[in-house]
N, C-alpha and C positions, 0 to 999 in steps of 0.2 A: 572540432572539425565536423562538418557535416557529413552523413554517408551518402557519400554519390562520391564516383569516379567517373572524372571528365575526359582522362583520355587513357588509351591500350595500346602502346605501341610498342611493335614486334620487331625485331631484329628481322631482315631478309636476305639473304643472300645471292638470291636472281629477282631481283627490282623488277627488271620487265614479266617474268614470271606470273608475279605476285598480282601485278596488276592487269594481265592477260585474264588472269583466274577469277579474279574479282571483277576483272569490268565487263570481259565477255563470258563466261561463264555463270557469272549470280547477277549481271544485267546490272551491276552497281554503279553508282556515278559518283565520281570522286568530287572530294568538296574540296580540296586543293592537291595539287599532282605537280612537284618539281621532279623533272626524271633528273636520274641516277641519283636521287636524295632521296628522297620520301613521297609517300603518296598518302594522303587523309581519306578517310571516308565517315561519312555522319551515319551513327547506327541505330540510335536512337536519341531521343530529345535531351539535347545538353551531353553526349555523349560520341566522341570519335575513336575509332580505329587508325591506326596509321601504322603502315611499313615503311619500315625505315633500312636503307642500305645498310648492311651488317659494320663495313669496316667504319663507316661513318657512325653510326650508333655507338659501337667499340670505342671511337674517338669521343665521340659527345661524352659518354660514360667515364672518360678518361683509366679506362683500362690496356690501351695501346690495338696491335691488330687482329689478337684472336675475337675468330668466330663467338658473339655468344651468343647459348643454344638456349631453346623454349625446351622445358620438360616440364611433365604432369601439371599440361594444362588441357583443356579444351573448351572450343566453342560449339554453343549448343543452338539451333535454331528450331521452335516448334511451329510445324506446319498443319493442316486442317485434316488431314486423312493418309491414310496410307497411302493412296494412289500418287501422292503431292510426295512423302517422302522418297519413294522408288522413280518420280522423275526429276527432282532435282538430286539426286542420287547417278541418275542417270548424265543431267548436266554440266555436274561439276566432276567426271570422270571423263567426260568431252573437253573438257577445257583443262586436262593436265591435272586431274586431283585423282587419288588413287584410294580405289574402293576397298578398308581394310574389313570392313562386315558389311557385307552385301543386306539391304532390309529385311529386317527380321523380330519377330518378340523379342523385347528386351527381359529382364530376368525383376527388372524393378516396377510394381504397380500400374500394369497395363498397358504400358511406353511402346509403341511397333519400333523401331528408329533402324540409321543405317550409321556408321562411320568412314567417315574421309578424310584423307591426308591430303592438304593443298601442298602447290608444289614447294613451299618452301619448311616444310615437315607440320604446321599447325592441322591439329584432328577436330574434325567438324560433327558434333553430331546432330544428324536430323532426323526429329523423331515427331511420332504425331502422339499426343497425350492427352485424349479427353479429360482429364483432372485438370489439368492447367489451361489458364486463360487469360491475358492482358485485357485490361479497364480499357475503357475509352479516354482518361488521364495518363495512359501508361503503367500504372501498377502493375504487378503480377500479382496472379493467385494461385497459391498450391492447394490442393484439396486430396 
């Protein structure tokens, strides 16, 4: 198998939520949106997001109708500056995401970042990190 993951999809629990928070809040445009099912978003090359209505997931899953929950995960977005993490920080707490650390030094190699919970419990973090950098091919670089 090659390593790349084509698609992340999340179990959601308030669908219109989910997509409130992503399309008005992070300005996202979805790359296919059936409501009350699922909604897709393209995040990077070859790469999609999608929330997917919880009891429907559940069924897809074939585990019947309990909730299943996201733990110790997060999504991490690196931005150009601190100014950039403190307003989309500011943002995504306008659009229903709840700020669980307000911008601040991180504890890890020079990282500013802030933490947010969207409103269907996934934690975000945006942080600004001059060591790291995407190629103009998409790579990451750690340094």
């Amino acid at each position: 198998m090659e390593q790349q993951v084509h698609f992340l999809t999340l179990a959601t629990a308030d669908l219109d939520a989910a997509r409130r928070f992503y399309v008005e809040g992070l300005g996202w445009t979805p790359l296919l949106d059936v409501p009350g099912e699922i909604v897709f978003f393209q995040i990077a090359p070859g790469t999609v997001l999608a929330f997917f209505e919880a009891a429907q997931f559940a069924q897809d899953l074939g585990t019947g109708p309990a909730r299943p929950e996201v733990s110790g995960l997060t999504l991490a977005h690196n931005v150009g500056d601190r100014d950039a993490v403190r307003a989309l920080t500011d943002r995504m707490a306008a659009a229903g995401g709840t700020v669980l650390t307000a911008p601040e030094e991180g504890a890890f190699g020079g990282v500013f970042h802030a933490l947010v919970r969207d409103p269907n419990g996934v934690v975000w973090e945006i942080g600004h990190n001059p060591g790291w950098s995407v190629a103009p091919d998409g790579t990451v670089r750690l340094s």
